[in-house]
PAVOMAR-471061 format. One record per residue (C-alpha): residue number from 1; x, y, z. Coordinates in steps of 0.2 Angstrom, whole numbers, plus 5000, padded with zeros to 4 digits. Example, Ala and Ser with C-alpha at 12.3 -4.5 7.8 and 13.67 -1.06 7.14 Angstrom:
{resi=1 | c1=5062 | c2=4978 | c3=5039}
{resi=2 | c1=5068 | c2=4995 | c3=5036}
//
This chain:
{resi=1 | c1=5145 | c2=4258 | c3=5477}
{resi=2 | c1=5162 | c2=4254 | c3=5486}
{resi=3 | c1=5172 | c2=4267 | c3=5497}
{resi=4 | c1=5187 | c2=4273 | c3=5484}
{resi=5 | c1=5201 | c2=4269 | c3=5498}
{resi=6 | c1=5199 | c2=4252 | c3=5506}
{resi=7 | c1=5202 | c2=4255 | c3=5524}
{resi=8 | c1=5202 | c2=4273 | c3=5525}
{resi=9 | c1=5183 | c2=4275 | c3=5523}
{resi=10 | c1=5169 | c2=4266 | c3=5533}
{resi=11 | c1=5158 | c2=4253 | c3=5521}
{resi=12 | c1=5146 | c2=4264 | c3=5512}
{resi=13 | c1=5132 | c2=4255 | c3=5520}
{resi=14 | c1=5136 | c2=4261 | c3=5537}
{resi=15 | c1=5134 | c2=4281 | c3=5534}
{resi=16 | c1=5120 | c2=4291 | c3=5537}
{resi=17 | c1=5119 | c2=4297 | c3=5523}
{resi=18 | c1=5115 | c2=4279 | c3=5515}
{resi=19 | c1=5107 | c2=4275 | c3=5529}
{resi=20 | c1=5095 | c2=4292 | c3=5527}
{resi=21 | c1=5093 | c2=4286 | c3=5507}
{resi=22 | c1=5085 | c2=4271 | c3=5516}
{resi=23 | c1=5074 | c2=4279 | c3=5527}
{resi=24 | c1=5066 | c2=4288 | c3=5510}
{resi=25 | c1=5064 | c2=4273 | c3=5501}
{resi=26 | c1=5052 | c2=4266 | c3=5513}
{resi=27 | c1=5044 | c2=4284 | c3=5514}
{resi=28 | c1=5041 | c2=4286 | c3=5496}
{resi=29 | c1=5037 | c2=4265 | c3=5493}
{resi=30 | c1=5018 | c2=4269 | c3=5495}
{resi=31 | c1=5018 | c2=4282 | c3=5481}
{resi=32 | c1=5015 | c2=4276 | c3=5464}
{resi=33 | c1=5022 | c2=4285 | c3=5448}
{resi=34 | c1=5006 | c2=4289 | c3=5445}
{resi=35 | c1=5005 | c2=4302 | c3=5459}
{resi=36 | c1=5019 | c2=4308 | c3=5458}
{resi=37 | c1=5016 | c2=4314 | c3=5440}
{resi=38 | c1=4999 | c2=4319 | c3=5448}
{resi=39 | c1=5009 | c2=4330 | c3=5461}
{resi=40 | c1=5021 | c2=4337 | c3=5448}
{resi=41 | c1=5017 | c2=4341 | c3=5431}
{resi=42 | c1=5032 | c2=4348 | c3=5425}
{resi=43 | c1=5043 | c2=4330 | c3=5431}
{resi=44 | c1=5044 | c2=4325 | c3=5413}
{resi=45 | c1=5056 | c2=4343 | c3=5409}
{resi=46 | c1=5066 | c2=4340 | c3=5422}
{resi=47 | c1=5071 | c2=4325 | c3=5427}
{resi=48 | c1=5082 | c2=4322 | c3=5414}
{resi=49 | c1=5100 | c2=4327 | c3=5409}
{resi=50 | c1=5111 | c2=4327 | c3=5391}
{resi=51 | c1=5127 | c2=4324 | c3=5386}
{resi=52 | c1=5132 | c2=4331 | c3=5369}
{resi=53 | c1=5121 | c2=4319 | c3=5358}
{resi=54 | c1=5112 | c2=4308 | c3=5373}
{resi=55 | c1=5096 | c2=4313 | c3=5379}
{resi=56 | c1=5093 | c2=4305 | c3=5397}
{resi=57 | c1=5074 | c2=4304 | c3=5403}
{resi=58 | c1=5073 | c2=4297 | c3=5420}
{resi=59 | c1=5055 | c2=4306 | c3=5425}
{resi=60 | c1=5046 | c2=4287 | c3=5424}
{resi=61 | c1=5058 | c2=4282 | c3=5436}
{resi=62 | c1=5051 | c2=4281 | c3=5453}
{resi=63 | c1=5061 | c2=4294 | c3=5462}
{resi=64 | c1=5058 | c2=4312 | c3=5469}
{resi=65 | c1=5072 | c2=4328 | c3=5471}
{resi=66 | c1=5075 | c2=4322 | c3=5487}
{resi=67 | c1=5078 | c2=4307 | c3=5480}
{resi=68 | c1=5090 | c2=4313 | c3=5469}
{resi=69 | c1=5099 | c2=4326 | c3=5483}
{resi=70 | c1=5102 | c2=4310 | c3=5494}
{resi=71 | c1=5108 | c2=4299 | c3=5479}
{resi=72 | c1=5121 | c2=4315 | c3=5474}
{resi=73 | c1=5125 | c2=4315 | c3=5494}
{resi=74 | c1=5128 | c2=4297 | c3=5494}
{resi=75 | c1=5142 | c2=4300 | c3=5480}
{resi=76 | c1=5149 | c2=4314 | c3=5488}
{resi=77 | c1=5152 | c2=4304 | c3=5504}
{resi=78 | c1=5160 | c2=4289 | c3=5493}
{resi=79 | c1=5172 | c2=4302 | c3=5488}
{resi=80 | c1=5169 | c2=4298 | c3=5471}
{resi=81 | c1=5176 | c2=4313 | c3=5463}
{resi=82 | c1=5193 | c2=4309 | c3=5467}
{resi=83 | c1=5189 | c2=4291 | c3=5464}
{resi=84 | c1=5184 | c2=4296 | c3=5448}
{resi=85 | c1=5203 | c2=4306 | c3=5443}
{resi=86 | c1=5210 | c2=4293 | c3=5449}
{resi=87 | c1=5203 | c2=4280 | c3=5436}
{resi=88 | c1=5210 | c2=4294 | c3=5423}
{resi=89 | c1=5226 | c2=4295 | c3=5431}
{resi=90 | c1=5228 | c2=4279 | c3=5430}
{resi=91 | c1=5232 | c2=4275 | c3=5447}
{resi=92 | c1=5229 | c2=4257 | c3=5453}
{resi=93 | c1=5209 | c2=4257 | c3=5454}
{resi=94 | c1=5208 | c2=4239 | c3=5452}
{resi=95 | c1=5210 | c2=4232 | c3=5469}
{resi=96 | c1=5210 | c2=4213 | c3=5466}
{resi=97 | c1=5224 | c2=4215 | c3=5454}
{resi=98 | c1=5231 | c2=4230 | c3=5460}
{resi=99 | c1=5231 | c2=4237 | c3=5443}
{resi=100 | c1=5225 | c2=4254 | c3=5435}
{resi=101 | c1=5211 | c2=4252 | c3=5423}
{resi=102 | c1=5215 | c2=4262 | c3=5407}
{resi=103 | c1=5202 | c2=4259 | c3=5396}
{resi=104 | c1=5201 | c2=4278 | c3=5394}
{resi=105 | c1=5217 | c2=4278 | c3=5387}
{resi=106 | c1=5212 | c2=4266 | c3=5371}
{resi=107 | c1=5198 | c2=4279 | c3=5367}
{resi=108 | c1=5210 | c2=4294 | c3=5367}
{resi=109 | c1=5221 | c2=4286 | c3=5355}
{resi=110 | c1=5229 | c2=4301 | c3=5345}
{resi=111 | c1=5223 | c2=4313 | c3=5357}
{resi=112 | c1=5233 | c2=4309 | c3=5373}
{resi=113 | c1=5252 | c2=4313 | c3=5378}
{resi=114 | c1=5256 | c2=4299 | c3=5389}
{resi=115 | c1=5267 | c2=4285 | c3=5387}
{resi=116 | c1=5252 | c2=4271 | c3=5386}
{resi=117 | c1=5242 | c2=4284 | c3=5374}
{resi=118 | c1=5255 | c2=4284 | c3=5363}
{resi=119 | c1=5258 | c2=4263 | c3=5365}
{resi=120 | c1=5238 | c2=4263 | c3=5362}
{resi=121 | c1=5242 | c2=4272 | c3=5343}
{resi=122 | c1=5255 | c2=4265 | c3=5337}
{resi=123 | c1=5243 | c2=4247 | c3=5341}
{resi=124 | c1=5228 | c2=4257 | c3=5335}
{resi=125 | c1=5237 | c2=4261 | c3=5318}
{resi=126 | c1=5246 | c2=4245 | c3=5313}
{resi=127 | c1=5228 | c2=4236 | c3=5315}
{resi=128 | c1=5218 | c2=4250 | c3=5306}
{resi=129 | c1=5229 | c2=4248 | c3=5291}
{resi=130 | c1=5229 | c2=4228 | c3=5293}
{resi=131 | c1=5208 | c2=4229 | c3=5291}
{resi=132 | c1=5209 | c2=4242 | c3=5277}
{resi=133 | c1=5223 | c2=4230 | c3=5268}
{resi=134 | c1=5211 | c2=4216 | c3=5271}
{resi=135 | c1=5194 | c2=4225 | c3=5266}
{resi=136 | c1=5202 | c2=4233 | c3=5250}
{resi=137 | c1=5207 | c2=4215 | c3=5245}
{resi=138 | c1=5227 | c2=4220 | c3=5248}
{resi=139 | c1=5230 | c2=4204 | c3=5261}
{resi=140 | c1=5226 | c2=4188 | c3=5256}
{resi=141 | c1=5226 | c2=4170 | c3=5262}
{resi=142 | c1=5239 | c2=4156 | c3=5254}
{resi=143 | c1=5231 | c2=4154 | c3=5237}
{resi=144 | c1=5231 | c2=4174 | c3=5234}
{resi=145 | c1=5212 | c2=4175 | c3=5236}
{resi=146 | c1=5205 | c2=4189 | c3=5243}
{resi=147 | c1=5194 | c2=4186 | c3=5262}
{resi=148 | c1=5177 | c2=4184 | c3=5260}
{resi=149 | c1=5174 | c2=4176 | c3=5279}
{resi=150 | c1=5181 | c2=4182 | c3=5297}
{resi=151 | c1=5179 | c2=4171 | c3=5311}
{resi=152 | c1=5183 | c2=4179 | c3=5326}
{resi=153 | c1=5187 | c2=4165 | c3=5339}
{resi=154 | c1=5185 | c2=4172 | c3=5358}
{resi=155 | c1=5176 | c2=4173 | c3=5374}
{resi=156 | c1=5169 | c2=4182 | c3=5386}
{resi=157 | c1=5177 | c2=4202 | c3=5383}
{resi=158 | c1=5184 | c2=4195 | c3=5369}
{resi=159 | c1=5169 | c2=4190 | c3=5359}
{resi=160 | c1=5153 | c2=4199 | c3=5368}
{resi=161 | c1=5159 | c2=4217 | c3=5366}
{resi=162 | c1=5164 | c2=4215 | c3=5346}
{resi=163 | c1=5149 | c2=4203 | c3=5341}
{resi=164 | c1=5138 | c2=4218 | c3=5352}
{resi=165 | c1=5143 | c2=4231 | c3=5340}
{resi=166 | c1=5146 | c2=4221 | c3=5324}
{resi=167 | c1=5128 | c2=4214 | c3=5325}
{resi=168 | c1=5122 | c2=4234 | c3=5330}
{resi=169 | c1=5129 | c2=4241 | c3=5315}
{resi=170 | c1=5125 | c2=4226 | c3=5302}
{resi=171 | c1=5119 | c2=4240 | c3=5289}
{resi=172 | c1=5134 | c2=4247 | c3=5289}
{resi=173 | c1=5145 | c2=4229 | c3=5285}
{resi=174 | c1=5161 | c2=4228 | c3=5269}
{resi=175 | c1=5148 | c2=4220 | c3=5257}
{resi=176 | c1=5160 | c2=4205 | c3=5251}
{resi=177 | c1=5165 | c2=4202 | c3=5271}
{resi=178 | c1=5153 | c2=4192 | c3=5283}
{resi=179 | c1=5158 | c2=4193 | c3=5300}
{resi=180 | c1=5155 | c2=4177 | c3=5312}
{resi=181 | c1=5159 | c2=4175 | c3=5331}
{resi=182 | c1=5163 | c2=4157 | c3=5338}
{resi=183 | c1=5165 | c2=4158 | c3=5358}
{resi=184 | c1=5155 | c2=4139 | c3=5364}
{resi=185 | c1=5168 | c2=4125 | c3=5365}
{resi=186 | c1=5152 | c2=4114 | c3=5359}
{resi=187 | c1=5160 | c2=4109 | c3=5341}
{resi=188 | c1=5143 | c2=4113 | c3=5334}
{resi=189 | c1=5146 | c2=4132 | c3=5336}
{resi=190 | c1=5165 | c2=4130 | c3=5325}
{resi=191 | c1=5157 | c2=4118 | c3=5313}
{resi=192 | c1=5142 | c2=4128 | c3=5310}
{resi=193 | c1=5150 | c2=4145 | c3=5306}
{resi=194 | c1=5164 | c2=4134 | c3=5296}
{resi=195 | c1=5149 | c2=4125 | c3=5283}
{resi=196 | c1=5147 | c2=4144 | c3=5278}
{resi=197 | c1=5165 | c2=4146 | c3=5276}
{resi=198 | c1=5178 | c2=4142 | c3=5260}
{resi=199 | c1=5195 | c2=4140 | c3=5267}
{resi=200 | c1=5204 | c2=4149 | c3=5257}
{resi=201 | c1=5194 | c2=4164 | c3=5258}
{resi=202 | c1=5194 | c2=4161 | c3=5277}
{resi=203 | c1=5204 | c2=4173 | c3=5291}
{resi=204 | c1=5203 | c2=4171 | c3=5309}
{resi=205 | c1=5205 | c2=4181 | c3=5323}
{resi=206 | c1=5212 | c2=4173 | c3=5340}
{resi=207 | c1=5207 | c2=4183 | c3=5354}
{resi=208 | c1=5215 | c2=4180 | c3=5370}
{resi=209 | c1=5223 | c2=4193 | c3=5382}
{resi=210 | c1=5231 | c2=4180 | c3=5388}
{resi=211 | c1=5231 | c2=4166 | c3=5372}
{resi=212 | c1=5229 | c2=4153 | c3=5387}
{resi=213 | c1=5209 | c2=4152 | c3=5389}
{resi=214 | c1=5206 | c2=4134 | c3=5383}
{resi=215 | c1=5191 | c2=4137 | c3=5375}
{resi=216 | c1=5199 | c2=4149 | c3=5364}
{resi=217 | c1=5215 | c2=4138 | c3=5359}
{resi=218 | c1=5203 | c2=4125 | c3=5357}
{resi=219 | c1=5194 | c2=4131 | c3=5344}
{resi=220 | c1=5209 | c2=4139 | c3=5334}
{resi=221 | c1=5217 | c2=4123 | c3=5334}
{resi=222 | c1=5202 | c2=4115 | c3=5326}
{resi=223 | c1=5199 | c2=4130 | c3=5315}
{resi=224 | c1=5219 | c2=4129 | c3=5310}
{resi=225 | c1=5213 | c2=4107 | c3=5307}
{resi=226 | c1=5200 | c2=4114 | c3=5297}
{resi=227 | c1=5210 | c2=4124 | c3=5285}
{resi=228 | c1=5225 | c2=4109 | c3=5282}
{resi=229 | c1=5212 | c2=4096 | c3=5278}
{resi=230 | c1=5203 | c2=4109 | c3=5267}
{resi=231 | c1=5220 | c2=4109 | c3=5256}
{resi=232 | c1=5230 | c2=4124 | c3=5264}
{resi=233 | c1=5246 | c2=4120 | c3=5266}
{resi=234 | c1=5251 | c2=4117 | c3=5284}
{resi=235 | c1=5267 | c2=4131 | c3=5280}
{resi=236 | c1=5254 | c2=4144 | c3=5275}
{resi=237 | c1=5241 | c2=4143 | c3=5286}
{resi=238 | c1=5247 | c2=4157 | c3=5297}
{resi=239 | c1=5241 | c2=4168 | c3=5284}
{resi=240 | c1=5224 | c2=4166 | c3=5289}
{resi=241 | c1=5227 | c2=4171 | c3=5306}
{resi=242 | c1=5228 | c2=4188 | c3=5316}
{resi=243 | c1=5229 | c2=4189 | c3=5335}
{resi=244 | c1=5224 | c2=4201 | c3=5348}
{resi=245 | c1=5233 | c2=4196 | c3=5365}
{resi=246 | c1=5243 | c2=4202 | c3=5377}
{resi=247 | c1=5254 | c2=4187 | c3=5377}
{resi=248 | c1=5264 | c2=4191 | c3=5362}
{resi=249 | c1=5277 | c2=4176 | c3=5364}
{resi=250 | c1=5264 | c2=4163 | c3=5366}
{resi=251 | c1=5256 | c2=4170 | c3=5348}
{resi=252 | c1=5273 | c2=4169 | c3=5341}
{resi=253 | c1=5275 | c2=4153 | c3=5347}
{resi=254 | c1=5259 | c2=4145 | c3=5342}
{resi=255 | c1=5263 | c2=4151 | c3=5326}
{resi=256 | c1=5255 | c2=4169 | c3=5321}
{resi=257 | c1=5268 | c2=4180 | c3=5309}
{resi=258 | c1=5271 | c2=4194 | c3=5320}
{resi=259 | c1=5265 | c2=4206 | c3=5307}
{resi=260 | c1=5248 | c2=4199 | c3=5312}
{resi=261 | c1=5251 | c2=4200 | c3=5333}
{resi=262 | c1=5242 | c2=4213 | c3=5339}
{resi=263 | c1=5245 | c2=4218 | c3=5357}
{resi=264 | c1=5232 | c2=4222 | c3=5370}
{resi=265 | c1=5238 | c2=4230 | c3=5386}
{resi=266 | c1=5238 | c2=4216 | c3=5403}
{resi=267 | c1=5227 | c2=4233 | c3=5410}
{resi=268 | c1=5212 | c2=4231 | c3=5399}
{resi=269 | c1=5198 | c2=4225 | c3=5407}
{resi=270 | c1=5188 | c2=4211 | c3=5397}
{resi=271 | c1=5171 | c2=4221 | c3=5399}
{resi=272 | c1=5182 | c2=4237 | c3=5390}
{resi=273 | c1=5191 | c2=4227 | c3=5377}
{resi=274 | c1=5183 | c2=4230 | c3=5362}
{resi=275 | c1=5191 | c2=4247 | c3=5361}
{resi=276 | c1=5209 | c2=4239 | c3=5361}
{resi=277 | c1=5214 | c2=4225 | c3=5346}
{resi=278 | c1=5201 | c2=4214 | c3=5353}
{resi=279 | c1=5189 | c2=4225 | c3=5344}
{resi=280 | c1=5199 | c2=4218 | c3=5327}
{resi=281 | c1=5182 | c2=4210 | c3=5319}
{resi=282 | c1=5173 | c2=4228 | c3=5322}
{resi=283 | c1=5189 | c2=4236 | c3=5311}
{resi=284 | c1=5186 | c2=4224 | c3=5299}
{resi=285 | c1=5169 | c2=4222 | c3=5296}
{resi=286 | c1=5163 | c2=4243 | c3=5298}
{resi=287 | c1=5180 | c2=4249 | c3=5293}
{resi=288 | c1=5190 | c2=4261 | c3=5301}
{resi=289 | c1=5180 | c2=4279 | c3=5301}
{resi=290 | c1=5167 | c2=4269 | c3=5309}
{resi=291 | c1=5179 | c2=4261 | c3=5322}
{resi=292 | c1=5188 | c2=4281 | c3=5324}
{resi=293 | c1=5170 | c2=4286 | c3=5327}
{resi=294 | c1=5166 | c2=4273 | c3=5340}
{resi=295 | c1=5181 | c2=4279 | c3=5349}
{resi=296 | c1=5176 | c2=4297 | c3=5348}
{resi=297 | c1=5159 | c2=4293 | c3=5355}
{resi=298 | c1=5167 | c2=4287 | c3=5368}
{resi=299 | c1=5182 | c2=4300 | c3=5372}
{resi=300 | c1=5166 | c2=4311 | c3=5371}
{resi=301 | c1=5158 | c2=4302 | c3=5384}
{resi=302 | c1=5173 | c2=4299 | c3=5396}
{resi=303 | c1=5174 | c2=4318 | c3=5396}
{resi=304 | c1=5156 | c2=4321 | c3=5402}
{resi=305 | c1=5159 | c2=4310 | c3=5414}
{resi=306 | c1=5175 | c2=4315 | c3=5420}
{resi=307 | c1=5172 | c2=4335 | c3=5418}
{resi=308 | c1=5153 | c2=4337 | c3=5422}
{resi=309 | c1=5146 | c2=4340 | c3=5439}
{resi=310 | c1=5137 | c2=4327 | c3=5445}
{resi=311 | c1=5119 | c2=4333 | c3=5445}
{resi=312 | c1=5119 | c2=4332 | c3=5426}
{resi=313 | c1=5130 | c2=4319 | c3=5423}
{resi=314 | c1=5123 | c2=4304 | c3=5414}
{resi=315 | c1=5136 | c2=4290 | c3=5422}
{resi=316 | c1=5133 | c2=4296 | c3=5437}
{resi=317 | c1=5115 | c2=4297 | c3=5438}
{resi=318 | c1=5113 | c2=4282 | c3=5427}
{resi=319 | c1=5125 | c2=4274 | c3=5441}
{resi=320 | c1=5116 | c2=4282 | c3=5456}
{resi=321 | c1=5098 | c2=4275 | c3=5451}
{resi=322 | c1=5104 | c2=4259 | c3=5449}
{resi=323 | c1=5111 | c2=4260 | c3=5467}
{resi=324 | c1=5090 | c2=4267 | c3=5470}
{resi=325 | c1=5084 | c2=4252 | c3=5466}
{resi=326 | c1=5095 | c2=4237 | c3=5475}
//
């Protein structure tokens, strides 16, 4: 855990009370979980916590209430509170770029008043309706066939967050759409999801906050190579593209209709991305109730965390016990 203003607070290491967190953990290292289940019968009712539909039991993990009362001092000392409004204020929490990271703004889409909640809709809506129009069959690739294949093509953020919750909720997949996810620059992983592929039932999806990661480019310009010498016309090929980026000119400029540019905010963090265009593929293969769900899940859970005292509040306490066991 980091002090919340660089320079104005002394490294969290050097307080008592982490200091006094560490003297307990070499107290309590000679009592097994057994005996402290042996001492406490009633552990397993209360040491837990809930939000409104997550039930958090932490009683087989090997801490004690003291534990806990030096853990929730620990956070009090790292001013996290006001760490924590700022993060929801978005004031500039990301201190390599010097950046605010809003990722709670693309979960309150449509529920928020701010200038960038309101940027977040209007991206939210236009790409809603482009995976309804392609799962009802509406948008189709150059020969007017309807897409049976999406190929997202992406790294890091912009592939492990959607092919996490695509590959969670496979029972809940459009029944004519099977959705793949190429991130390796190793031609085997293009060439393999491409051999279950028809070109002209084929749509990618470029993502690229930046549409300058060279594995990505790489890959869409062999996936754009692969449609040509399959018989689309080089002029059309474009329909079978969508991008998420933040680099809208360099979309354009490779190529994409802006119709299918779909921007991603330079403040999303690639670990939060799936909630903003990124998470593209998710629309399109669960649809968009699913996707609205998904973000109410997580509205709901940016609420608990920002609103609920610390003692019973699941980020928090999830965050603290992993601090327990460094």
């Amino acid at each position: 855990m980091s002090t919340t203003q660089p320079g104005k607070l002394k490294p969290i290491q050097e307080t008592s009370a982490w200091q006094d967190l560490q003297a307990h953990a070499v107290t309590l290292a000679t009592t097994t979980l057994t005996e402290l289940f042996a001492e406490d019968t009633d552990r397993g009712s209360r040491f837990n916590a809930n939000s409104d539909h997550i039930y958090f039991d932490f009683s087989k993990d090997h801490l004690t209430e003291q534990t806990l009362a030096l853990l929730l001092e620990l956070a009090d000392t790292a001013k996290l509170k006001p760490a924590i409004e700022r993060l929801f204020c978005g004031e500039p929490v990301n201190n390599t770029e010097n950046r605010p990271a809003l990722h709670t703004a693309l979960r309150s889409a449509g529920h928020g008043s701010s200038g960038v909640e309101h940027e977040v809709t209007a991206v939210l809506d236009r790409m809603l309706e482009f995976a309804e129009r392609v799962r009802q069959g509406e948008i189709r690739g150059a020969t007017g066939k309807p897409f049976q294949s999406i190929v997202n093509i992406g790294i890091g953020g912009s592939d492990l967050g959607p092919r996490l919750v695509v590959t969670a909720f496979a029972d809940l997949h459009h029944p004519e759409l099977r959705t793949h996810f190429v991130a390796n620059i190793d031609n085997d992983a293009l060439s393999s999801v491409l051999a279950q592929c028809t070109a002209e039932t084929t749509l990618f999806i470029v993502s690229s906050k930046s549409f300058s990661t060279s594995e990505t480019l790489t890959n869409a310009d062999a996936a754009r190579a692969w449609l040509c010498d399959e018989g689309i016309p080089e002029a059309k090929v474009n329909q079978h593209f969508a991008v998420a980026t933040a680099n809208n000119a360099a979309a354009l400029a490779w190529g994409i209709n802006t119709e299918q540019v779909f921007a991603v905010g330079d403040w999303v963090g690639g670990r939060f991305s799936l909630w903003s265009a990124i998470g593209l593929p998710i629309a399109l293969a669960l649809g968009r109730d699913v996707f609205l769900q998904l973000l109410s899940g997580a509205r709901e859970m940016d609420k608990h965390f920002r609103d609920t005292a610390f003692a019973d509040n699941l980020p928090v306490l999830h965050g603290l016990q992993a601090i327990w066991h460094i």
